[in-house]
C-alpha positions in Angstrom: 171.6 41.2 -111.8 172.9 38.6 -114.4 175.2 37.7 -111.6 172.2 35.6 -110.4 171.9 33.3 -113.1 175.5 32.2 -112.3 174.5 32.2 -108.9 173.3 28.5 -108.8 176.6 26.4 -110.5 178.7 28.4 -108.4 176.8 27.9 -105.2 177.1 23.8 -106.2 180.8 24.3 -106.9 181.4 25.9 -103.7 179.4 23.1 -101.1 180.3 20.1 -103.4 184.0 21.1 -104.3 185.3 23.6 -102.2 184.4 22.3 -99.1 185.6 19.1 -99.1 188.6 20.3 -100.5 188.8 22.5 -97.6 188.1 19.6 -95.1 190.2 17.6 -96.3 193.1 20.0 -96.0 192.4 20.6 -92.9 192.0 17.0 -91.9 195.1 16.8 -92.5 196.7 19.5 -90.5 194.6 18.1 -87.2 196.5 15.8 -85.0 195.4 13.1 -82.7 195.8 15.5 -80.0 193.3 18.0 -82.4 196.5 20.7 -82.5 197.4 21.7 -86.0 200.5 20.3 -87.3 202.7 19.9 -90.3 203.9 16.2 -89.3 202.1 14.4 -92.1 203.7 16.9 -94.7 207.1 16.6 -93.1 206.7 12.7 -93.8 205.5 13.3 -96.9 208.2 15.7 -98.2 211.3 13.7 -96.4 210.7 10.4 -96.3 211.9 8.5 -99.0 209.7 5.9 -99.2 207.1 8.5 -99.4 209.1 10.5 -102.3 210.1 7.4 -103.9 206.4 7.2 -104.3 205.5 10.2 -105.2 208.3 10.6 -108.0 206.9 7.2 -109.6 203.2 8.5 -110.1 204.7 11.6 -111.8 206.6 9.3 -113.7 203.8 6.9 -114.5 201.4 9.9 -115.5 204.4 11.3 -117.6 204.8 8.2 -119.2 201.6 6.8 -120.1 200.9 10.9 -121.3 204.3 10.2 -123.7 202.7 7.3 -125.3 199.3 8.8 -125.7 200.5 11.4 -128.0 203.4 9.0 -130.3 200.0 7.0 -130.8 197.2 9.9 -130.7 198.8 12.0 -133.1 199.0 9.9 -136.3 195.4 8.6 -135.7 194.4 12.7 -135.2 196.2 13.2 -138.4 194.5 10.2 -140.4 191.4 11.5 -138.8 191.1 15.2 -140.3 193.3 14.7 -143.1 193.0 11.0 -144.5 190.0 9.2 -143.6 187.3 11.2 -146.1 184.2 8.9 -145.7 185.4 6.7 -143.2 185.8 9.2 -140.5 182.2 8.7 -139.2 183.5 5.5 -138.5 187.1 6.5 -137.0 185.4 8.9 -134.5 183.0 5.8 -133.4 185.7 3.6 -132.8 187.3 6.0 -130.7 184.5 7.1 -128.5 183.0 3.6 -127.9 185.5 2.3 -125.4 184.5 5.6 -123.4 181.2 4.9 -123.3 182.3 1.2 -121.6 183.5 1.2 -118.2 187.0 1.2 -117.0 186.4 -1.9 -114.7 185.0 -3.9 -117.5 187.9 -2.8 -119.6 190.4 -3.6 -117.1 189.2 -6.6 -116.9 189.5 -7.2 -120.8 192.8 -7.1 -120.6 192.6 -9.9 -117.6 190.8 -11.4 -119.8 193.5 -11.6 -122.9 196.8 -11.7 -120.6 195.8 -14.6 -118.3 197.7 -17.6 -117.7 195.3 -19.9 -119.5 193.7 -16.0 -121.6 193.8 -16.1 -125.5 196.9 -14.8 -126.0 198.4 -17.5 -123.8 196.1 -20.3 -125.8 197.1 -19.0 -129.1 201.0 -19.2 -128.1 200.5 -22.4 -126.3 197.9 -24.6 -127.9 197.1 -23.0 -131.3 201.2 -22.0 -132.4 203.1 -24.2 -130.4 205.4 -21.2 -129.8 205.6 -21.9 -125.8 205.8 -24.8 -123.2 204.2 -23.4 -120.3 201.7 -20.3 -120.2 203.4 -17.0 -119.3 203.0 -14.9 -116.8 201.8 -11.6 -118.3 199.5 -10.2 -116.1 200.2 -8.6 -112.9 203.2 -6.1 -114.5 203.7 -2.8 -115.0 203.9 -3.3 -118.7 200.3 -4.7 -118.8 199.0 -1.9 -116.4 200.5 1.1 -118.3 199.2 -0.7 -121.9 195.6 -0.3 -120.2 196.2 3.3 -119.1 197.1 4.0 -122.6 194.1 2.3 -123.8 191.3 4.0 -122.0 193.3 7.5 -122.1 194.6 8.2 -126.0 190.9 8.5 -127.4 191.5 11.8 -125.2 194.6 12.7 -127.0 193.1 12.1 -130.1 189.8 13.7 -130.0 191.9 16.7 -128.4 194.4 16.9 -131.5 192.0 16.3 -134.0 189.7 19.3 -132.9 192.8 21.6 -133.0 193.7 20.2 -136.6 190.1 20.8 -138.1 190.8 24.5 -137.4 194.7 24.6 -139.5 193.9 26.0 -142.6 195.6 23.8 -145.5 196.7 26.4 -147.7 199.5 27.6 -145.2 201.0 23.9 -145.9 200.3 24.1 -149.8 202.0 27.5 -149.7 205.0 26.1 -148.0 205.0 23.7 -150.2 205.0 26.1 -153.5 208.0 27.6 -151.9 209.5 24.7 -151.7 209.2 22.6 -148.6 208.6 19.0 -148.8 206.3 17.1 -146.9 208.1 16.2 -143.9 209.1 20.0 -143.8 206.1 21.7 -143.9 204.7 19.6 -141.0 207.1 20.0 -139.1 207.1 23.7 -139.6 203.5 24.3 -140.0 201.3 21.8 -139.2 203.0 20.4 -136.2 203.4 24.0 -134.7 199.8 24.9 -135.0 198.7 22.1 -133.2 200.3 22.5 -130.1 197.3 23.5 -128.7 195.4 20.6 -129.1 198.8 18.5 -127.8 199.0 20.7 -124.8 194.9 19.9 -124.2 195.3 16.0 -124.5 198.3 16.2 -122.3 196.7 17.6 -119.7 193.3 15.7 -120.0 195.7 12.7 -119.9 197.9 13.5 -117.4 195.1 14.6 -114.8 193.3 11.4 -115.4 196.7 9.5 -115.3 197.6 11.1 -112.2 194.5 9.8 -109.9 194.1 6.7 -111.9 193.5 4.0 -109.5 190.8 1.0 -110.7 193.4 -0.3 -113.4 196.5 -0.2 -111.3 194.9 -2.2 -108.5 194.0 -4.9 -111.1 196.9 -4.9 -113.2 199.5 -2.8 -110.9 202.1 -5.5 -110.9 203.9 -3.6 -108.0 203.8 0.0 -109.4 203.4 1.7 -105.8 201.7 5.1 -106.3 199.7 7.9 -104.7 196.0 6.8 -104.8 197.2 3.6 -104.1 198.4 4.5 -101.0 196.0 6.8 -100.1 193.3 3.4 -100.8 195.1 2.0 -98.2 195.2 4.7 -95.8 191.7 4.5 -95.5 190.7 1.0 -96.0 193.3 -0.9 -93.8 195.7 1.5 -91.5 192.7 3.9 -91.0 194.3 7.0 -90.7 191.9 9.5 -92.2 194.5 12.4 -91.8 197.5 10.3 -93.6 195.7 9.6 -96.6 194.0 13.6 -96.7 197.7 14.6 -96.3 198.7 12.4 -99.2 195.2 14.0 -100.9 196.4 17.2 -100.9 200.0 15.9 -101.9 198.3 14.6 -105.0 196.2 17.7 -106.0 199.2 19.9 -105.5 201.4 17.8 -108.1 198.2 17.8 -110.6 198.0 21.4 -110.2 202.1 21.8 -110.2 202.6 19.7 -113.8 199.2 21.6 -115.1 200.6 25.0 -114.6 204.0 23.8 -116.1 202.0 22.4 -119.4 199.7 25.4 -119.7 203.2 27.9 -119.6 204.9 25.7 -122.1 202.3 25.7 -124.2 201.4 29.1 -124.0 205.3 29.8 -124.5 205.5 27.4 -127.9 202.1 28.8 -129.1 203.8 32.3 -128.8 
């Protein structure tokens, strides 16, 4: 009977997840005429402007996941290894922007980037440096700078956890047999942590991969899935388009999650 006590979450799962993932699906499938049919996913999977799309939210996720762990990584390793008595105060730092939301966030960097913002003011009024104030907003570079922002305290808390658990005395040993620094990271250290890699990249690369306040405030033309599915539903209307483009979008999560769990699972072996 200890099947019931399980009972309850999987009951929620089932009429708050699987269902509308189910309705969805098959909102898509209905035509106008309500006959099934693959049109929407024909579209989808053949149209260029539609793949174009598609490959540049892969891309963007891939990206901004790149950068997460060139930046997460050495702040992990400062974490568990260097900080000693400041790492009470490392960990803060890093969970305090989650517990601020994205909007506000976003806005921040509105805030610093704007024509007349205080890096335009310091250039411009303070240094002398410019003439005009520059256009920095409203660009891709801006937008994936804020995805990296709110999404490498993932990275980090991710790699750190994996770190805590790499005993040190496999690197002093390497060490006593002759490998330098750089070598017995790379050898031991680095290896052993794939783990907690493979577990930010796919925190990262989920959240990435739906992301869709920040682009819409700082997109500066990046054209991607959930920003085409917004407009699906807010200004064309068509409820089975965007559930098409839905399940387009869960199926390319799912695809690059069960690629990064076999490569991990591959390097940890």
């Amino acid at each position: 009977m200890s099947w019931l006590l399980a009972l309850p979450a999987a009951l929620f799962l089932f009429v708050f997840f699987v269902l509308p993932l189910l309705d969805n699906g098959m909102r898509s499938l209905v035509g106008g005429d309500g006959q099934l049919t693959l049109t929407r996913y024909s579209a989808l999977l053949t149209d260029s402007f539609y793949l174009r799309v598609t490959a540049e939210t892969i891309l963007l996720s891939a990206g901004v996941t790149a950068i997460c762990i060139v930046i997460g990584y050495p702040v992990a390793y400062v974490l568990v290894r260097k900080s000693g008595r400041w790492a009470g105060l490392i960990i803060f730092l890093l969970i305090a922007p989650l517990l601020t939301s994205i909007i506000m966030r976003t806005f921040g960097w509105q805030v610093l980037f704007a024509r007349r913002g205080l890096v335009n003011n310091l250039l411009l009024d303070q240094l002398g440096l410019i003439e005009a104030p520059l256009r920095l907003t409203n660009s891709p570079g801006i937008a994936i700078a804020a995805l990296v922002h709110v999404l490498v305290p993932y990275m980090v808390l991710s790699i750190a956890t994996v770190l805590q658990s790499v005993d040190r005395r496999l690197e002093e040993s390497a060490k006593i047999l002759g490998a330098g620094r750089f070598r017995a990271f790379r050898e031991i250290t680095l290896p052993l942590s794939v783990d907690g890699i493979g577990t930010g990249a796919i925190l990262v690369f989920m959240i990435a991969n739906g992301s869709f306040v920040t682009l819409v405030l700082l997109g500066g033309g990046l054209q991607t899935l959930p920003l085409l599915i917004y407009q699906q539903f807010n200004t064309t209307r068509d409820f089975g388009m965007a559930s098409a483009m839905s399940t387009l979008l869960l199926v390319v999560a799912l695809s690059c999650l069960f690629l990064q769990l076999r490569l991990v699972r591959r390097r940890g072996a």
